[in-house]
C-alpha positions in Angstrom: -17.9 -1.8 2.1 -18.3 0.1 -1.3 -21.5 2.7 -1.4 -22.5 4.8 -4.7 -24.6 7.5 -4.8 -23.8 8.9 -1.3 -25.4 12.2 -1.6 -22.5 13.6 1.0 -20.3 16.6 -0.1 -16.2 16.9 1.4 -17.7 18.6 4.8 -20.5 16.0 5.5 -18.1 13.3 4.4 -15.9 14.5 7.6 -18.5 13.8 9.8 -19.6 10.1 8.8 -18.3 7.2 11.0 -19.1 3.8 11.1 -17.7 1.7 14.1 -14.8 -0.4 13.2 -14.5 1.0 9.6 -12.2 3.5 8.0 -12.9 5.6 5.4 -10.5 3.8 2.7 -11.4 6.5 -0.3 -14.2 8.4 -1.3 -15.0 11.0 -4.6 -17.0 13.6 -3.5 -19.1 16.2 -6.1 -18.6 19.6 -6.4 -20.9 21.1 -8.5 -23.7 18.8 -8.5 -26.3 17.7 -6.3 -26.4 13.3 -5.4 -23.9 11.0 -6.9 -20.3 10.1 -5.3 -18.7 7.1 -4.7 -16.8 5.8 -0.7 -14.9 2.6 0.1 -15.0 2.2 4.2 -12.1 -0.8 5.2 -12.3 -2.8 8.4 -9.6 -1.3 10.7 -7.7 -4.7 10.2 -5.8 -5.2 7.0 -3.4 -2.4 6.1 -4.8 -0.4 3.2 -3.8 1.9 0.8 -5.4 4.6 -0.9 -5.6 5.3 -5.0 -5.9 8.7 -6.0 -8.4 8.1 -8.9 -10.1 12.3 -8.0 -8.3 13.3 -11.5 -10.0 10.7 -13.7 -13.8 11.4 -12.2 -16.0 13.6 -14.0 -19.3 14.4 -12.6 -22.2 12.0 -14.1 -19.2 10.5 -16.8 -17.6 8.6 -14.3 -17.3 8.4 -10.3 -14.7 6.2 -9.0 -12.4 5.5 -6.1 -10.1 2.9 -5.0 -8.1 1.1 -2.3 -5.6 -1.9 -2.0 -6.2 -4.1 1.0 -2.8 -5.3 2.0 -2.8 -9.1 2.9 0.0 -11.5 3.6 -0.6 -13.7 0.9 -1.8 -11.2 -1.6 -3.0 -7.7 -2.5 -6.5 -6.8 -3.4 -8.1 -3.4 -5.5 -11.3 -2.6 -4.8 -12.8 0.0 -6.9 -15.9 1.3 -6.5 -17.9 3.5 -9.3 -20.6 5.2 -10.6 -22.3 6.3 -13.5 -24.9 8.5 -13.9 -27.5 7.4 -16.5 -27.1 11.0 -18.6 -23.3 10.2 -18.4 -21.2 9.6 -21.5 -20.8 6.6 -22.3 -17.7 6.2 -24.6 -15.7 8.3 -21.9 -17.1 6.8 -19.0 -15.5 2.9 -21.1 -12.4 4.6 -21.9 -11.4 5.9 -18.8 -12.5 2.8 -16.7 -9.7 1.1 -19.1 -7.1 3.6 -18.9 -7.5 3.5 -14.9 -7.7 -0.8 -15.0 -4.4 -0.4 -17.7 -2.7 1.2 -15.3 -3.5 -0.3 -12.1 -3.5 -3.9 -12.7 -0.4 -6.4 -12.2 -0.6 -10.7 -12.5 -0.4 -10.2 -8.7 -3.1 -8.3 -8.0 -6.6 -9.5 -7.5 -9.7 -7.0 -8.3 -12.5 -6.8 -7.5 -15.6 -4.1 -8.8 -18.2 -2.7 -7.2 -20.1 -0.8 -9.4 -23.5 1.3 -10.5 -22.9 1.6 -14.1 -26.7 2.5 -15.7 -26.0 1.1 -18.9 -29.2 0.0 -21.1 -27.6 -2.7 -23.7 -30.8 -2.8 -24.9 -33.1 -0.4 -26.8 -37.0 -0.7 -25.2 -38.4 -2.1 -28.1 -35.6 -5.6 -28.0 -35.3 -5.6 -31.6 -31.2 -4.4 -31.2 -31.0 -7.4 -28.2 -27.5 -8.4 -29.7 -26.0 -4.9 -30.3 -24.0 -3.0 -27.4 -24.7 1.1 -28.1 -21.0 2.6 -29.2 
C-alpha cells in the first residue's frame, strides 16, 4: 500500500500501525510542513528496503522504495511525490538516475505516484508541447 502526502514526521511515523502490514519504507520531511511518501508490505512476502532518503528533496522529489521478494520474481515498488512548486527538470532527472540504477530485465516495477505536472498551459493553445 503506497500513500503520498502523509503529513507524519520520523516520531509520529513510529507510532503508525496497520494490522498485518509492515512499514516497507517511508521519506519523512524535515523542514517542511505536509508532503512524504510510505510503502506498508503485507507481512507475507519477504521484502527489502531501498534507501532512496539521499535522492529526495523537499517539494523536488519524495520517493521511497521496496522489492517484494517472490519465488518466481522480484518486484520494486516505488512510491513518490511532487509537490506542485517543485522543480521540474530535477524532479525528471533524478526519477531517471534512481530507475537507471535500480532496474534489471528481471525486475518488474511498478509506480505509484503523485507527480502535479500540468502538460498543459490553461489556455490549451500549447496542448502538444511538454514544459522543459
Amino acid at each position: 500500500m503506497c500513500l503520498t502526502e502523509h503529513h507524519l514526521n520520523k516520531t509520529e511515523m513510529n507510532y503508525e500501525n496497520i494490522d498485518s502490514y509492515n512499514l516497507g519504507a517511508c521519506f519523512c520531511r524535515k523542514s517542511r510542513k505536509n508532503g512524504g511518501v510510505i510503502i506498508f508490505v503485507l507481512e507475507t512476502p519477504q521484502y527489502t528496503s531501498i534507501d532512496l532518503n539521499e535522492t529526495c528533496i523537499e517539494l523536488d522529489i519524495e520517493i521511497c522504495g521496496v522489492k517484494l521478494h517472490y519465488s518466481s520474481s522480484n518486484i520494486c515498488v516505488l512510491s513518490n511525490y511532487r509537490s506542485p512548486s517543485g522543480n521540474f527538470l530535477y524532479f525528471l532527472n533524478t526519477l531517471e538516475s534512481i530507475l537507471n540504477k535500480i532496474y534489471t530485465n528481471s525486475l518488474n516495477m511498478i509506480m505509484c505516484r503523485d507527480i502535479n505536472i500540468n502538460y498543459f498551459d490553461d489556455d490549451d493553445t500549447n496542448r502538444n508541447k511538454i514544459p522543459y
